[in-house]
Backbone as CSV, one residue per row, in Angstrom:
resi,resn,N_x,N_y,N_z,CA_x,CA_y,CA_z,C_x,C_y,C_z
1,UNK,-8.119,63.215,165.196,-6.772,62.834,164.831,-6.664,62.829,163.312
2,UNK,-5.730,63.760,162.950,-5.218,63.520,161.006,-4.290,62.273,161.207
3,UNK,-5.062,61.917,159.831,-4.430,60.494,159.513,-3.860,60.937,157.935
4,UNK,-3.015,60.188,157.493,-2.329,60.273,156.022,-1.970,59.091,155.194
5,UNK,-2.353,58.680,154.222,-1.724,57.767,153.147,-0.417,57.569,153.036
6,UNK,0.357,56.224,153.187,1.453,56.751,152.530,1.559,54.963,151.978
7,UNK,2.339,54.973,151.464,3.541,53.649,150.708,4.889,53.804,151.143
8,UNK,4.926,52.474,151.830,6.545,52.368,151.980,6.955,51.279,151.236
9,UNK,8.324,51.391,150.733,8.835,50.389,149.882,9.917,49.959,150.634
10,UNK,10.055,48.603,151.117,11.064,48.370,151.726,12.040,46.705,150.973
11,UNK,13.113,47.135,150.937,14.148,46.055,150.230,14.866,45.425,151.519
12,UNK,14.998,44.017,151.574,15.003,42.996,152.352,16.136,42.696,152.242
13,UNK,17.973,42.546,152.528,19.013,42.700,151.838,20.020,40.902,152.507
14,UNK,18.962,41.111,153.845,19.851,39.961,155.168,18.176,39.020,155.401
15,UNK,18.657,38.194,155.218,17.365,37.201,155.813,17.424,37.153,157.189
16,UNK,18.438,37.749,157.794,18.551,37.257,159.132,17.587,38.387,159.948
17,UNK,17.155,40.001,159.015,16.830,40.541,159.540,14.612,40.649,159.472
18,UNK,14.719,39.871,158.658,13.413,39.586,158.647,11.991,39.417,159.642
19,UNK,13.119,39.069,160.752,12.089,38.509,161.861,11.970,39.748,163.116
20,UNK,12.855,40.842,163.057,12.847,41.671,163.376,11.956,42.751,162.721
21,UNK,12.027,42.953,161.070,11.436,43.512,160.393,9.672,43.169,160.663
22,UNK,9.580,41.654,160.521,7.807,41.195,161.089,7.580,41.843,162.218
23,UNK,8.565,41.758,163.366,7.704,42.514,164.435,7.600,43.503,164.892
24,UNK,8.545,44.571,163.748,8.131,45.675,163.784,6.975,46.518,163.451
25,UNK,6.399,45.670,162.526,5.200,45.824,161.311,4.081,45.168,162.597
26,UNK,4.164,44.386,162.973,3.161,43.837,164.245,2.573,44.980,165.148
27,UNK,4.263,45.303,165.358,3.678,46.456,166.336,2.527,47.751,165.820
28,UNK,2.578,47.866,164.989,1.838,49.159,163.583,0.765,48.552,163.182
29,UNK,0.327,47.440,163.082,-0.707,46.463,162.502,-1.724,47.197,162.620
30,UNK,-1.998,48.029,163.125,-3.538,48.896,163.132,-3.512,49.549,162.244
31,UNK,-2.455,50.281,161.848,-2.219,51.158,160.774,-1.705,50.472,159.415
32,UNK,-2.135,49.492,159.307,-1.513,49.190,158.025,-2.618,48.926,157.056
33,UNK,-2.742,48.811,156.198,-3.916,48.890,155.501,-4.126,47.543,154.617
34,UNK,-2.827,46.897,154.026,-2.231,46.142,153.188,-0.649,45.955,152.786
35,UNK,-0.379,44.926,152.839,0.888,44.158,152.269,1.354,43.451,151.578
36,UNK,2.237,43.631,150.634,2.666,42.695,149.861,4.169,42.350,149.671
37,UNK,4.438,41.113,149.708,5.989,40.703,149.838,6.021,39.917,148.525
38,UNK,7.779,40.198,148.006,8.151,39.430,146.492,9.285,38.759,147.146
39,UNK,9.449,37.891,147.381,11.021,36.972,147.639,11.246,37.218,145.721
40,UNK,12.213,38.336,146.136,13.487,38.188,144.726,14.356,36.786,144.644
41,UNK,14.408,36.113,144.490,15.148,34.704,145.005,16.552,34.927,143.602
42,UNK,16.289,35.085,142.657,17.384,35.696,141.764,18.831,36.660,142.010
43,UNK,17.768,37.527,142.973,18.695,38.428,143.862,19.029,38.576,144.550
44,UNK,18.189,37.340,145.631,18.687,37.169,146.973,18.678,38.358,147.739
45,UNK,16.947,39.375,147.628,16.147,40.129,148.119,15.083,39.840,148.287
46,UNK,14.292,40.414,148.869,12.839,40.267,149.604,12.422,41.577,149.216
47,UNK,10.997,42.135,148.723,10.873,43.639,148.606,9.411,43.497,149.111
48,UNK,9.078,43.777,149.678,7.855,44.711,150.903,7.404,45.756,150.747
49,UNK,5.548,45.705,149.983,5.528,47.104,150.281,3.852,46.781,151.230
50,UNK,4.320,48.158,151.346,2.890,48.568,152.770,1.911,49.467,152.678
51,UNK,0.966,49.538,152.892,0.136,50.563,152.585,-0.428,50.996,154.052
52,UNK,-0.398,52.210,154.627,-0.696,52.507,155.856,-1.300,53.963,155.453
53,UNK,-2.021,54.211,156.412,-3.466,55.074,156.878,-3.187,55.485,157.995
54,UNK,-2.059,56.379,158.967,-1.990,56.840,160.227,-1.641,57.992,160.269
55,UNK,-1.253,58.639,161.205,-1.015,59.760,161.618,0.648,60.147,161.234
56,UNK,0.819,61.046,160.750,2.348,61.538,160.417,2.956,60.962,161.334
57,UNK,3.156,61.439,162.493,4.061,60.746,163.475,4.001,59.228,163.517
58,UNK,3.449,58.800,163.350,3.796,57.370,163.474,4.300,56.668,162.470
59,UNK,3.446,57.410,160.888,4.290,57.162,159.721,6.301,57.433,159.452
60,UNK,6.072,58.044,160.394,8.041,58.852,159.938,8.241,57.883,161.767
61,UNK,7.654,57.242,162.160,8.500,56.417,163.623,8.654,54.758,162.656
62,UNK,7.806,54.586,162.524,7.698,53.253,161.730,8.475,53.096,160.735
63,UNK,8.481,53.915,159.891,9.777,54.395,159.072,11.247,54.478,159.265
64,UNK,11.416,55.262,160.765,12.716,55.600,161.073,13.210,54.070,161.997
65,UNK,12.111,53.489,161.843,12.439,52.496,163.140,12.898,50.865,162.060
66,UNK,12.229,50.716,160.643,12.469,50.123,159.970,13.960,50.624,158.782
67,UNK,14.241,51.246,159.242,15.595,51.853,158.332,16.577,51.735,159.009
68,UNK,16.396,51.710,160.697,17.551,51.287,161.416,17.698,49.793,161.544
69,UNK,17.191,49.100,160.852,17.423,47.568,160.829,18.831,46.992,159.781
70,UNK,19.786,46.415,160.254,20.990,45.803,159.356,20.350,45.358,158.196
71,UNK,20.504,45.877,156.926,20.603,44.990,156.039,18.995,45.133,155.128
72,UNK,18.008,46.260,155.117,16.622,46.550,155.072,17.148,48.073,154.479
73,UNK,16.349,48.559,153.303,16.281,49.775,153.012,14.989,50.038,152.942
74,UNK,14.225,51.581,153.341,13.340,51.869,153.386,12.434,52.953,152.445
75,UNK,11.736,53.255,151.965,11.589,54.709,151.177,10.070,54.825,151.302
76,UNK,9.491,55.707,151.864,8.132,56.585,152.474,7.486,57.481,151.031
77,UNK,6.517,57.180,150.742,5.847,57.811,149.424,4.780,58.277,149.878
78,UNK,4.123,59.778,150.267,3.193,60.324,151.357,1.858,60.606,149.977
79,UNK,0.961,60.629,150.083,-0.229,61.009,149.933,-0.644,62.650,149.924
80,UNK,-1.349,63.302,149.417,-2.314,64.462,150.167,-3.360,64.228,150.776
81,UNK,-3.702,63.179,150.341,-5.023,62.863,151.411,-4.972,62.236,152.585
82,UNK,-5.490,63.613,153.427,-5.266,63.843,154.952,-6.545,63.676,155.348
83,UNK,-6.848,63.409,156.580,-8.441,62.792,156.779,-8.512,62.420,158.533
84,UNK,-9.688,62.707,159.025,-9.522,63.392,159.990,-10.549,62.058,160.799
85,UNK,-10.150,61.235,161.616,-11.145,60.723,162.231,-11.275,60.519,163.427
């Protein structure tokens, strides 16, 4: 199976959608590598980023599946290093 690097940057816009956003990331938890969250509290944003290690397809599902959330923007930053395990 190819696996790929990527960074997602995700902006937090609705607190209400947060808890939806956690268990989406739950579901992926194998593939994630690392996380880090900033409560903007100034701006009354949250910004999330992720570091994941999976397979294309799951990178662009996890992606497409966190962008359809109210109020959450998403943006996917891919790697070349592809890696085969």
């Amino acid at each position: 199976m190819e696996t790929r690097i990527a960074v997602m940057g995700i902006i937090v816009e609705k607190t209400e959608s947060v808890e939806l956003l956690n268990a989406i990331l739950h579901d992926y938890g194998e593939y994630i590598v690392g996380r880090m969250g900033i409560p903007y509290r100034k701006k009354n944003v949250n910004i999330v980023s992720i570091a994941v290690d999976a397979p294309q397809d799951m990178i662009s599902a996890l992606s497409g599946k966190i962008g359809k959330i109210d109020g959450v923007s998403v943006k996917t930053a891919y790697s070349n290093v592809i890696t085969n395990e």
